[in-house]
N, C-alpha and C positions, 0 to 999 in steps of 0.2 A: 943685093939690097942693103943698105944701107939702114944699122941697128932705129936709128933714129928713127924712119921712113917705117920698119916694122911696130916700133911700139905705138905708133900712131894709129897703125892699120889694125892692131890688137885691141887698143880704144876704140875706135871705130865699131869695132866688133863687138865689143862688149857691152858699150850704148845703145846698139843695135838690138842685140837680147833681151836689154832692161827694157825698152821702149815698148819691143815683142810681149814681152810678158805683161807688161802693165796694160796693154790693148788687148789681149787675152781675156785679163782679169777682170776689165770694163767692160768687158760683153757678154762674159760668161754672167755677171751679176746684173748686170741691166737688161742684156737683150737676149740672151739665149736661154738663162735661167727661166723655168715658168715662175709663176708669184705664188705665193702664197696662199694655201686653201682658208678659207674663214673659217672662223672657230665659229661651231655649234652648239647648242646647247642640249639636251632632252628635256623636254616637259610635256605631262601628261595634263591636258585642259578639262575643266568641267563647264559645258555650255547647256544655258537654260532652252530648254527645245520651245521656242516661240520666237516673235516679232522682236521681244525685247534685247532678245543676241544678235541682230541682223549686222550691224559690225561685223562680228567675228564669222556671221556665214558667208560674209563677203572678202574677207582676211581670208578665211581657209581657201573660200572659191578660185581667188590670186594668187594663192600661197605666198602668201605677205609671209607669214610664220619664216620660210626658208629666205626669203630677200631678207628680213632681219638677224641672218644666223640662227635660229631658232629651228629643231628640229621637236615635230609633233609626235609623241610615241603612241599617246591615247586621247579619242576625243569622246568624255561623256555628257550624251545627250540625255541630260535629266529634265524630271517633270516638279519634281519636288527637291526643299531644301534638305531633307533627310538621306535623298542618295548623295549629294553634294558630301552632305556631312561625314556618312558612311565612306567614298573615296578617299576625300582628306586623311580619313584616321585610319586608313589600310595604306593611304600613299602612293595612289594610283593617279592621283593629279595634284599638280602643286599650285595648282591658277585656276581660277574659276569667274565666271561673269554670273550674278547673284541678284534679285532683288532687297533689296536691304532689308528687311524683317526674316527674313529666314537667315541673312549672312548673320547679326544678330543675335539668333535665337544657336547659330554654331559655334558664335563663338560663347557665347553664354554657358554654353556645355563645356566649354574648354578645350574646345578643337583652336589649336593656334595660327591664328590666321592672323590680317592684317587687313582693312581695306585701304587700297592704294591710289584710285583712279574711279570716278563718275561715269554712268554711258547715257543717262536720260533722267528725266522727270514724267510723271505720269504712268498712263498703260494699263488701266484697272477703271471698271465701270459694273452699274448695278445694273444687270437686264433681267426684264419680266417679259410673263406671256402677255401683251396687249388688250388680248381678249378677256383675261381674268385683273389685269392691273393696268387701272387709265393713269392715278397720280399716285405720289407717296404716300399718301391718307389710306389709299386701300389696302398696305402693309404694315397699318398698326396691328398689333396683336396678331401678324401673322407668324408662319416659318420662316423665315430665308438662309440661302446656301452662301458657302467661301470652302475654298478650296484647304483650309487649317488653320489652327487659332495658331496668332500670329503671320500670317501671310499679309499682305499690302489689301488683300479683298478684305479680311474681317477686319481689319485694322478701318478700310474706307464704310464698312457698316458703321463701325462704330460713331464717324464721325456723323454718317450720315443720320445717325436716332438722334444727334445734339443739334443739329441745323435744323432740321426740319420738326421737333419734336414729334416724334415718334417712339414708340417701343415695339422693337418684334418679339414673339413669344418666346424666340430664340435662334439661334444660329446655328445650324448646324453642318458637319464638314461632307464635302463632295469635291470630288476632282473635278477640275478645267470639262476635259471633256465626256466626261459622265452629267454633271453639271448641265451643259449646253445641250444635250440627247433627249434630258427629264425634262428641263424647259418645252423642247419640240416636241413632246408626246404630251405634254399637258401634266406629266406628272406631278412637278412644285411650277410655284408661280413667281419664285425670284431668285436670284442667285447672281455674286459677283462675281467676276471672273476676268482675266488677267485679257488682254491682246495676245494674238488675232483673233481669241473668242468672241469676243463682244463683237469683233468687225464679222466675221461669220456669222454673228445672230440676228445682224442685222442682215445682212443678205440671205437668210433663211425667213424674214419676216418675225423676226423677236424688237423689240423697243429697246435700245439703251435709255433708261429713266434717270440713272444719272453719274456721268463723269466723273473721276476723281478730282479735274479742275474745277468743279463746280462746289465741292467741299474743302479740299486742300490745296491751297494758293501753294505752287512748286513741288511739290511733292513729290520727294525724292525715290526715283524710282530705281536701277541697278549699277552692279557697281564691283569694278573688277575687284576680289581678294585674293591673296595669296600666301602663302607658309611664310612662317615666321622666318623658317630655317631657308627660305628660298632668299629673301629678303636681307637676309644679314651675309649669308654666304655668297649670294651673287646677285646684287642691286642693280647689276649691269645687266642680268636676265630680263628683272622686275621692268627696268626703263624701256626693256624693247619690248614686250609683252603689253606695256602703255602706250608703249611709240607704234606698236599695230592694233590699238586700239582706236588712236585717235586717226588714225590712217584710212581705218575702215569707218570711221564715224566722218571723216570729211567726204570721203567717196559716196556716202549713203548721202549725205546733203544735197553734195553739186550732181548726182543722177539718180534719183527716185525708183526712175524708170526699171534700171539694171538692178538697182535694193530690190525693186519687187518681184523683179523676176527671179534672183535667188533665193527669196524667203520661198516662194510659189512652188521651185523646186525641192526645196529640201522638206517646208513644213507640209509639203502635200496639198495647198491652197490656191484657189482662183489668184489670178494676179489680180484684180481688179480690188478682189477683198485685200490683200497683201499690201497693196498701193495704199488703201485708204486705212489700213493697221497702223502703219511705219507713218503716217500724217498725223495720226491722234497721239504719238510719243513728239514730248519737246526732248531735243538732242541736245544735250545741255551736257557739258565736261565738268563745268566749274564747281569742287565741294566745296560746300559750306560746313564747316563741326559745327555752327549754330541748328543748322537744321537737322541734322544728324543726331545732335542730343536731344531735341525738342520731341523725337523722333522715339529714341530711348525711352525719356520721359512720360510718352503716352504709354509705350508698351509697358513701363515697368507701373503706372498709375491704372492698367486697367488688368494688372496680374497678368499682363505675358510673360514677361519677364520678371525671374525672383531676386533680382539685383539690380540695381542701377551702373548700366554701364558708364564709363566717363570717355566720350568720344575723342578728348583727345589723346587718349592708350592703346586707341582699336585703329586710330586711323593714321597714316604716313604717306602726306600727300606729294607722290611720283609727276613730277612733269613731263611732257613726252620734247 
């Protein structure tokens, strides 16, 4: 063989190898390599146990949480804004769904939080026993119930003695459903109280006498917050935590149906009541800091609040 003839065959060979390896390498990275695990996150949530979370009971029911890389490590199902508050400053949840007088009144304390995201307007009505209260006249100078000063219920008394002029003898505090129990034994004769209550009282035979739309044009009803430190360290959490909020707030829209059937399951409630709870909330995203502050403003004008908060410091509007 002929030198010539071999170094040809040498080349040959060697192009052969490169070619081998480079189609190796193309397959090991494209088609043989698996891909890449998503990156997770841990957060522990704080969900308000009624109608006005049905969102995120429909989030969890999906586990939207995991399709967004988000792993759930604690989910607290609270009654009031004081265990909310209480998690926050142990650290046990760093997101919470809130109705805005209690988020308010934590961050007012100087738990640091942020609100970032809207889930509705309304969700809070005044119901009396029928048989003791025909109109609002019949609760001048009386007692009536809210579940704690500052709550969206006394905040809606309040408004409600300036519309209607009226004075009740005074307000006093009762839980949601302590509240709804005393109604149905006849013990007090009014008390406001948040959704699905009110849709329960009515299906127990109680009167809603009157709506929070019927005093407060929009009224801002809850509203995801979260840590300051969650917020500034990973915004990319904060966005997906909004991006399965609004997820679950489209899904509750375009099927009622399925909303009621998971609120039914978890709050322990008739669907029928569940259906018509999740119809008396407008699902409404859009903040406004006008109403927000307007919002402040009452509470810090009727001594909830010992401070006036400036809504555009509390609030950092996340789009999903």
């Amino acid at each position: 063989m002929s030198a010539a003839r071999a170094a040809r065959i040498s080349i040959a060979v060697i192009i052969a190898i490169i070619v081998g390896s480079c189609i190796g390498v193309y397959v090991h990275n494209h088609i043989a390599a698996p891909p890449p695990a998503p990156t997770t996150y841990s957060v522990g949530l704080g969900v308000e146990f009624n109608t006005h979370a049905t969102p995120i009971w429909i989030a969890l029911n999906k586990n939207l949480f995991s399709k967004y890389g988000l792993h759930v490590s604690k989910v607290l199902k609270f009654k009031t804004g004081l265990e909310l508050a209480a998690a926050f400053a142990r650290g046990e949840v760093q997101a919470g769904w809130a109705c805005l007088g209690p988020a308010l009144m934590i961050i007012a304390k100087g738990v640091p939080i942020k609100i970032v995201a809207k889930v509705h307007n309304y969700g809070y009505a005044l119901v009396v026993n029928p048989r003791k209260v025909k109109s609002i006249k019949d609760l001048n100078g009386k007692v009536v119930y809210a579940p704690g000063k500052g709550s969206p219920c006394y905040l809606l008394l309040l408004k409600i003695e300036k519309k209607y002029g009226v004075k009740f003898a005074a307000i006093k505090f009762m839980k949601p459903p302590t509240a709804l129990a005393a109604l149905l034994s006849g013990e007090i004769e009014a008390a406001a109280i948040p959704e699905p209550y009110c849709s329960v009282a009515q299906y127990k035979g109680l009167k809603v006498l009157v709506r929070a739309s019927d005093v407060w044009p929009d009224m801002p009803g809850s509203f995801l917050v979260v840590t300051e430190s969650l917020l500034k360290k990973h915004p990319d959490v904060v966005k997906k935590l909004v991006e399965v909020t609004d997820a679950g707030i489209r899904i509750l829209k375009s099927n009622m149906t399925y909303a009621a059937q998971v609120d039914s399951k978890v709050l322990g409630i008739p669907f029928k009541v569940a259906l018509q709870s999740i119809r008396h909330l407008q699902w409404n995203t859009t903040i406004s800091i006008k109403a927000i502050q307007q919002y402040i403003n009452f509470m810090y004008e009727h001594g909830i609040l010992k401070k006036k908060l400036n809504a555009s410091d509390i609030v950092v509007v996340v789009k999903p």
